[in-house]
C-alpha positions in Angstrom: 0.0 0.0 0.0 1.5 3.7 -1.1 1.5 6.0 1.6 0.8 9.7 0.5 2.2 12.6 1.0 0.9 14.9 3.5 1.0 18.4 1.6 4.2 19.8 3.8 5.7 16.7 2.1 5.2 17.4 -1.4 8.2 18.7 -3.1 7.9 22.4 -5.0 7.9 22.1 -8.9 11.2 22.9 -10.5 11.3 25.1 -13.4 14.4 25.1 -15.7 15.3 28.2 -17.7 17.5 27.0 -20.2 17.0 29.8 -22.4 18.0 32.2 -19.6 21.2 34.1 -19.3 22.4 34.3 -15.6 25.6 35.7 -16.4 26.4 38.9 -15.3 27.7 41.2 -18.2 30.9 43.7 -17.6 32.7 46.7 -19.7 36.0 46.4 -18.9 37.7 49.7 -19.8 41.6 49.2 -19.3 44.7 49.8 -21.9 47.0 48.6 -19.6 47.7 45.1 -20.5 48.7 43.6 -17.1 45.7 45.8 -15.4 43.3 44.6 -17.8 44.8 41.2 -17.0 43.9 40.8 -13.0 40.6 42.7 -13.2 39.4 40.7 -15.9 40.5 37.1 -14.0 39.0 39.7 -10.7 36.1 40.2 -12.3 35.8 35.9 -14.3 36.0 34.7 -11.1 32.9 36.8 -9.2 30.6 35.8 -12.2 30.6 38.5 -14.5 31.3 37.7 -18.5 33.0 40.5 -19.7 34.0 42.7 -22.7 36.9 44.9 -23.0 37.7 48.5 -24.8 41.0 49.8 -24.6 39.8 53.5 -25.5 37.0 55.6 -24.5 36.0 55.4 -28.6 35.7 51.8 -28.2 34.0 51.9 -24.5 31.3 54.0 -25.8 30.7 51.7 -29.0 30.0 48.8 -26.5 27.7 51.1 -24.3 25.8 51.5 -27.3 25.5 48.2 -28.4 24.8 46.0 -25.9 23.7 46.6 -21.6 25.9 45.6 -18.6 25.3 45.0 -15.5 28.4 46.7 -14.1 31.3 49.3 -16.0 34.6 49.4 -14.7 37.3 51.7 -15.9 40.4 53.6 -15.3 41.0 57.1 -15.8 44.4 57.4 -17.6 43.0 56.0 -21.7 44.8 57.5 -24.2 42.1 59.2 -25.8 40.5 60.8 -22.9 41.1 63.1 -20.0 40.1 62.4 -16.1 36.3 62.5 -15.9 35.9 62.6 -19.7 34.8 58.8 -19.8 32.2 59.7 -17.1 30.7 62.1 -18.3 30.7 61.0 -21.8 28.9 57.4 -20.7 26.7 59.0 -18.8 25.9 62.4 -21.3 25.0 59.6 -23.9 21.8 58.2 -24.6 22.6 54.6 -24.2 21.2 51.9 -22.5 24.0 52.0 -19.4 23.6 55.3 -19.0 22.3 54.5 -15.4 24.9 51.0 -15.4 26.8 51.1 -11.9 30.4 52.7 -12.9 33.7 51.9 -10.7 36.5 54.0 -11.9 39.7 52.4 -10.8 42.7 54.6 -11.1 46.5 55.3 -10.5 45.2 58.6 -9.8 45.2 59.3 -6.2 43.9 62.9 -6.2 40.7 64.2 -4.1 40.0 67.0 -6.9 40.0 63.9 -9.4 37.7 61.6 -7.1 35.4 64.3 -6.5 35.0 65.6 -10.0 34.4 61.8 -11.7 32.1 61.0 -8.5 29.7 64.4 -9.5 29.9 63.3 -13.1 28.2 60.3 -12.7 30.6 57.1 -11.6 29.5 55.1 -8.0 32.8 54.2 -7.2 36.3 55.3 -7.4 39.2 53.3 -6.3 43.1 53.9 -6.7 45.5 50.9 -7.8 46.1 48.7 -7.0 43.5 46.6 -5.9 42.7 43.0 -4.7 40.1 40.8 -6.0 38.7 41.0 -2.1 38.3 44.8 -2.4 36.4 44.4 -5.7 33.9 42.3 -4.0 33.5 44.0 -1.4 32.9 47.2 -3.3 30.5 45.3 -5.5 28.1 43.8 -3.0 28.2 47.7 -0.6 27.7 49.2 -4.3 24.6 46.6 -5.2 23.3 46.5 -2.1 22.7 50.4 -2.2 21.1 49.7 -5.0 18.4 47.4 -4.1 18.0 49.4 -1.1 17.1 52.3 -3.1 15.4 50.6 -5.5 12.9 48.6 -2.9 12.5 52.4 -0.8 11.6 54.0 -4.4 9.0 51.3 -4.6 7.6 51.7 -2.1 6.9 54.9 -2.2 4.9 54.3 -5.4 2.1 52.1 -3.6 
């Protein structure tokens, strides 16, 4: 005789997404080759697939043609000055224009920190820096942002 399942017993259904991307998608902006090196493996090895420009011509080509989940890029490109890569991603009328935006510099300068933080990026953190700091920044920066985004909610209802 089958004995069944009282209904605390019964196991939830299972639904697979095959179809579904859960990747995390990342603009790597870096024209240093060993830089771009470590914060790509940095960036591999907490989940995100990611895409790399070496110029702020190239960065803003991928901002146009595809949406991330996260931009991270240093200062010092050869085509563009300081804050120029800030305000340019977030002047244009792409789909990251809102993206989370982590500038990660040599350039260890209060004026230059302030100026790219009131352009637009969330982050700005001088080099080097450890795979441990990168998470850490990551889950403070996307945690803020859920926060935000849950208190913006529920101010709607």
């Amino acid at each position: 005789m089958k004995r069944q399942k009282n209904k605390s017993q019964i196991e939830p259904l299972k639904v697979h997404y095959s179809n579904v991307r859960s990747e995390k998608q990342a603009l790597l902006i870096e024209d240093d080759h060993l830089i771009f090196y470590l914060h790509n493996r940095y960036l591999k090895t907490l989940g995100y697939t990611v895409d790399v420009a070496h110029t702020q011509q190239e960065a803003l080509e991928y901002a146009f043609k595809k949406r991330y989940q996260l931009i991270v890029s240093d200062l010092g490109l050869s085509d563009s000055c300081y804050e120029t890569i800030v305000t340019n991603l977030r002047a244009s009328p792409s789909v990251n224009q809102k993206t989370p935006l982590i500038i990660v510099t040599a350039i260890n300068n209060e004026i230059i920190k302030s100026r790219c933080l009131k352009a637009g990026a969330n982050e700005f953190m001088v080099k080097p820096i450890s795979k441990m700091l990168l998470e850490k920044t990551l889950k403070k920066l996307f945690s803020h942002e859920k926060t935000f985004s849950f208190q913006r909610s529920e101010a709607n209802l």
